[in-house]
N, C-alpha and C positions, 0 to 999 in steps of 0.2 A: 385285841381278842383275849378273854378271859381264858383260863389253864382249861387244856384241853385232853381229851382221853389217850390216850394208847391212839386209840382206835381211829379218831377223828383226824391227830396230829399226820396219822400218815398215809387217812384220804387223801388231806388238803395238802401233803406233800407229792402224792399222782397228781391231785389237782391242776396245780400248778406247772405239772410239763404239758404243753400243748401238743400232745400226741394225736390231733386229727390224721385220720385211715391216712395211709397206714404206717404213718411215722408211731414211734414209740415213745420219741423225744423223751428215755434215759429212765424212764418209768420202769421197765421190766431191772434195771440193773442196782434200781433203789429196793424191790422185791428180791432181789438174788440174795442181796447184801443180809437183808433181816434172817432169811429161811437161812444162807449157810453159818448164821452165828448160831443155830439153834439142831446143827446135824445134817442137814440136804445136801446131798450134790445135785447139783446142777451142769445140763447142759445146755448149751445156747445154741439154738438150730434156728439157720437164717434160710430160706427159702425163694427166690427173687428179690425182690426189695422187703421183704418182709422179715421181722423179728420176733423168733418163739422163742420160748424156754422148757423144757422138762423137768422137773427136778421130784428128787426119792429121798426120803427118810425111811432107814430101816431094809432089809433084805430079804427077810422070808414072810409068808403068813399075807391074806388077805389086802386089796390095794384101794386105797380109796382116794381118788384123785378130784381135785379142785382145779375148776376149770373156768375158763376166763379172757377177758381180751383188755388189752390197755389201751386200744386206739379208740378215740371216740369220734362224732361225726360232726362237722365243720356247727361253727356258733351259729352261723346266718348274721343278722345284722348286729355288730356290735357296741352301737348306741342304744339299742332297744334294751338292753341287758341293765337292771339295775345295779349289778355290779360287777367289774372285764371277768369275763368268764373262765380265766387262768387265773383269775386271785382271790383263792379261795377266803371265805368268811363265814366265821358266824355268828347268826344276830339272833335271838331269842329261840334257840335250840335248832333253828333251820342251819343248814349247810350250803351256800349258794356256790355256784360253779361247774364248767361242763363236765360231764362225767361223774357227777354228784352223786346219779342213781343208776346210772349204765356207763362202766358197770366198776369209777373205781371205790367206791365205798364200799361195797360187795369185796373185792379185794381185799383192802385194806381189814375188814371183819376176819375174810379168811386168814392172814397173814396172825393179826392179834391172837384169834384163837389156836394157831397152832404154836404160838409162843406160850400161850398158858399153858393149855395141853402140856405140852413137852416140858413147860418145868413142873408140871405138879406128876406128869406120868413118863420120866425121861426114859422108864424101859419097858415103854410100850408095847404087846404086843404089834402085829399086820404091820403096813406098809403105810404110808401118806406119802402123793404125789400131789403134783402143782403142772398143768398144762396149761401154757398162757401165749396167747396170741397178739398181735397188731393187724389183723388181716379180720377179722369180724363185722365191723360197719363196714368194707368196702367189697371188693368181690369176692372174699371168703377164701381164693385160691390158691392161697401159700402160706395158709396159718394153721384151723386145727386138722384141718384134711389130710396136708401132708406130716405133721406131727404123728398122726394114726399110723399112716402108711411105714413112717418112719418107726414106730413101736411094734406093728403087726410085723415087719421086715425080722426085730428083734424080737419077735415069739413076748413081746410084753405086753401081758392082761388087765385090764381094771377090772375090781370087780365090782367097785361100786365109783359115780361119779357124778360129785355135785356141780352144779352149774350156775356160776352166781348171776346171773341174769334177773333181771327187778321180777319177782312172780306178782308181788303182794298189790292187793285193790284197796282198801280202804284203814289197814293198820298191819306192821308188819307179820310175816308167816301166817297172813288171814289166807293165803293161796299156795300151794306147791303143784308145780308141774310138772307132774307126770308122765308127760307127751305131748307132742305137738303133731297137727296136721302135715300133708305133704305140701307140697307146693311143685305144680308143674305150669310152667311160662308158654307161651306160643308168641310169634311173630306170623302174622296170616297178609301174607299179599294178594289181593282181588285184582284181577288185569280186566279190563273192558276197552274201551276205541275213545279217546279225546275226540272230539266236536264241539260245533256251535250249541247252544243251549237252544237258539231259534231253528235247528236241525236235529230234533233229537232222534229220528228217522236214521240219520246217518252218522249215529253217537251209542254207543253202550257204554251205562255209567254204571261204572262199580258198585258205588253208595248203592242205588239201587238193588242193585242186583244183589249184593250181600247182606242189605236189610232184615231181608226172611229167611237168612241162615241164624244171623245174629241172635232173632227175637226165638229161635225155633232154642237156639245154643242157653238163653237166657231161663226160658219156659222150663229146659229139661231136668225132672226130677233124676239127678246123679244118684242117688243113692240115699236112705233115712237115716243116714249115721247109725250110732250103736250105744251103751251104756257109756262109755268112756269119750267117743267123737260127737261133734253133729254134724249133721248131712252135708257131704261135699257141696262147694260154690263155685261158681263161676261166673267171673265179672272182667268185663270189658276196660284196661286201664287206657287204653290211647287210641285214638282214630285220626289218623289223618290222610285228608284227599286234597285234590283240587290246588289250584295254582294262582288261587286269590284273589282271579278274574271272574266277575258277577257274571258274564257270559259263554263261559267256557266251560264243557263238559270236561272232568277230569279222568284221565283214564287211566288210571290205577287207584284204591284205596290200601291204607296199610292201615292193619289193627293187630293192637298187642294185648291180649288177654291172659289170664293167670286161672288155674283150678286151685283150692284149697280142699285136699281130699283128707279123707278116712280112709281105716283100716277095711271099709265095705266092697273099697274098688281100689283097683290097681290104674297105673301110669300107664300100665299098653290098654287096660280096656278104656280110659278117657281118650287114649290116642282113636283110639280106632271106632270110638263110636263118635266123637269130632267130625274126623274124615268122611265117615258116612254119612251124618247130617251135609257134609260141605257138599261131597260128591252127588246128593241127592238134591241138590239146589243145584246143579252143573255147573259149577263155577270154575272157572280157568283160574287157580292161584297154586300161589307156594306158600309152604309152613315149613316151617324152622320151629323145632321142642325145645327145651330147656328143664330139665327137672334138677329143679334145687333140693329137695329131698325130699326122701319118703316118711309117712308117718311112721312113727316109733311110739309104745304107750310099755312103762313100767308099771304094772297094774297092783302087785302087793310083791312082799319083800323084805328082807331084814332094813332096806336102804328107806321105803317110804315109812316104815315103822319106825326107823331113829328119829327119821326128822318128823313124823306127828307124833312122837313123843317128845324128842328136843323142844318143839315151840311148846305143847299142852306146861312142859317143865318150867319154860322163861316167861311165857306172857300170862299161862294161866288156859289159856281160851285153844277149842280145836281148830284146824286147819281142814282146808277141804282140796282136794286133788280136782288138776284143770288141766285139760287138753288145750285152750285157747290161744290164742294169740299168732302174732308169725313165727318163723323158723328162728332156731340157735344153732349154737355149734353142738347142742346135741344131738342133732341128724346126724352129724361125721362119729360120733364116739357110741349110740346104742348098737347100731350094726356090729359091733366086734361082740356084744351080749354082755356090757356091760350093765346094771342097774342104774338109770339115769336119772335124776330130777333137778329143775330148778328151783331155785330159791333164791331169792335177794328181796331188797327193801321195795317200796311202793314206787309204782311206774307211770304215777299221773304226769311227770312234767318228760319224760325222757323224749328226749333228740329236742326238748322245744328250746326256744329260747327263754331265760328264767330258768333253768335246769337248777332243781334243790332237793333237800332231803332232809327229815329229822333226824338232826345229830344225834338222839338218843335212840332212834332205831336200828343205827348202825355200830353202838354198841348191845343192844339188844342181839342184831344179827349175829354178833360176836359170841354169845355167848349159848346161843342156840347153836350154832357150829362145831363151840367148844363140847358141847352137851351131848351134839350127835357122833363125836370121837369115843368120847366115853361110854356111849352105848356100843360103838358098834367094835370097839378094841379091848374094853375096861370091863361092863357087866357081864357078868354071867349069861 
């Protein structure tokens, strides 16, 4: 491997721990090490099996915290991988290996630019924090949720908080996210009567019978979005009936669906206008919710202002603000009314197999980073 950046040397050093959810495998204590040579304390807050970190430079004055997770999500098959996906390389400016773009490069950016930063401005005005999880790709429930809860307990405010999560589509900082949709889950059980398929007289099949709630659930206009969302969805992930017998009425179905909302409608009115579709088909079943989070949108702000000046500064070109995508761990951190956004490197290959990235985007992101410190600690 030819000499390599700052930046890159200690992606490809996350790289290489194979921190699949929600192991950290030693990654969070390779980041501890750089930020306390350069002023942090850090605390290490472990939550069930899971491993977070907090860490603070600096004591009064505005906080602006870098947010993140080390765990990443299993290779899949690793023959398919042009090369083992814990060892990291690189071959003509690309970065190969898991975690390359969600989300330890994005780290690795944040880590470099606040070593620049602090040597060139070691008496910084504000604060700089570092929230880092292993609980991200897997159920989320003992990483940044409880780090929140654990700082809200401690009256500690962000006030601004970036999020390195991949935003960018076709060259980096071409996207920042400003907000993301809600997400709320359902598990819908349909009860009907098992029989013969040649008896269907003395059979009530679920399929059936939940068909014209589904197409009715499919059809309904949620809501027309707004300047910042688009129009709530609603789509059916799983269905499963029947017992795999070509003659058998099955009598139950179970479906698992998911709403992707806006700030147009709330989680109780998807609830309750569900229901009444369901109830208006008379159907005997149970539901089980699940709300993974509510939408959040940072719409202007001194925080979208540094970073569409940071990139307009590094790459030349404007950025445009996106609500898209699925959930982060910025559902658990806007609710305290922090200024939230993401930002990280291009998202084409993330969780696939092949997972890569331009290694000159990830000093690029470096230094947009370092850019958006200096605006928001440094200029006037």
């Amino acid at each position: 491997m030819t000499h390599l950046s700052p930046t890159i040397q200690l992606a490809c050093d996350l790289i290489a721990q194979p921190s699949v959810t929600p192991e950290d495998a030693n990654c969070q204590e390779i980041m501890i090490a750089r930020l306390e040579k350069i002023g942090f304390k850090a605390e290490r807050l472990r939550f069930g099996e899971v491993d977070n970190f907090w860490a603070v430079r600096g004591t009064e004055g505005p906080l602006l915290a870098y947010a993140g997770h080390t765990d990443v999500v299993p290779t899949g098959p690793v023959a398919q991988w042009k090369h083992p996906p814990f060892n990291p390389i690189v071959e003509n400016d690309i970065l190969h290996g898991r975690g390359a773009a969600d989300m330890k490069g994005s780290l690795a950016a944040m880590i470099t630019a606040c070593e620049n930063f602090v040597n060139e401005y070691p008496d910084h005005s504000g604060r700089i924090a570092f929230l880092i999880t292993s609980d991200e790709e897997g159920p989320a429930a003992n990483g940044t949720v409880k780090v929140i809860e654990w700082l809200e307990a401690r009256n500690e405010k962000m006030t601004w908080c970036l999020v390195g999560e991949p935003s960018s589509t076709h060259k980096v900082g071409d996207i920042i996210k400003n907000g993301r949709r809600g997400s709320l889950g359902a598990e819908l059980t349909v009860k009907g009567k098992q029989g013969h398929v040649a008896y269907p007289h003395l059979a009530q099949n679920p399929i059936h019978l939940v068909a014209p709630a589904i197409a009715q659930l499919t059809s309904e206009v949620w809501d027309n979005g707004n300047d910042h969302f688009p129009a709530t969805t609603f789509q059916v992930s799983n269905f499963n009936s029947g017992t795999g017998a070509t003659n058998v009425i099955p009598g139950q179905a179970n479906i698992i669906f998911n709403f992707r909302f806006s700030t147009e409608v709330t989680e109780q009115q998807l609830r309750a206008r569900t229901e009444a579709i369901l109830d208006a088909h008379n159907l005997d079943y149970d539901l089980t919710w699940k709300l993974s989070g509510n939408p959040f949108l940072t719409a202007e702000g001194k925080l979208v202002e540094a970073a569409a000046g940071a990139i307009r500064h590094v790459t030349g070109y404007e950025t445009e603000l996106s609500t898209s995508g699925g959930t982060s761990d910025g559902r658990f951190i806007a609710p305290t009314g922090a200024q939230v956004v993401e930002l990280g490197p291009l998202n084409a290959t993330i969780h696939q197999v092949n997972e890569h990235v331009c290694a000159s985007d990830l000093d690029k992101l470096s230094l947009i980073y370092q850019n958006m410190m200096e605006r928001l600690f440094i200029a006037p």
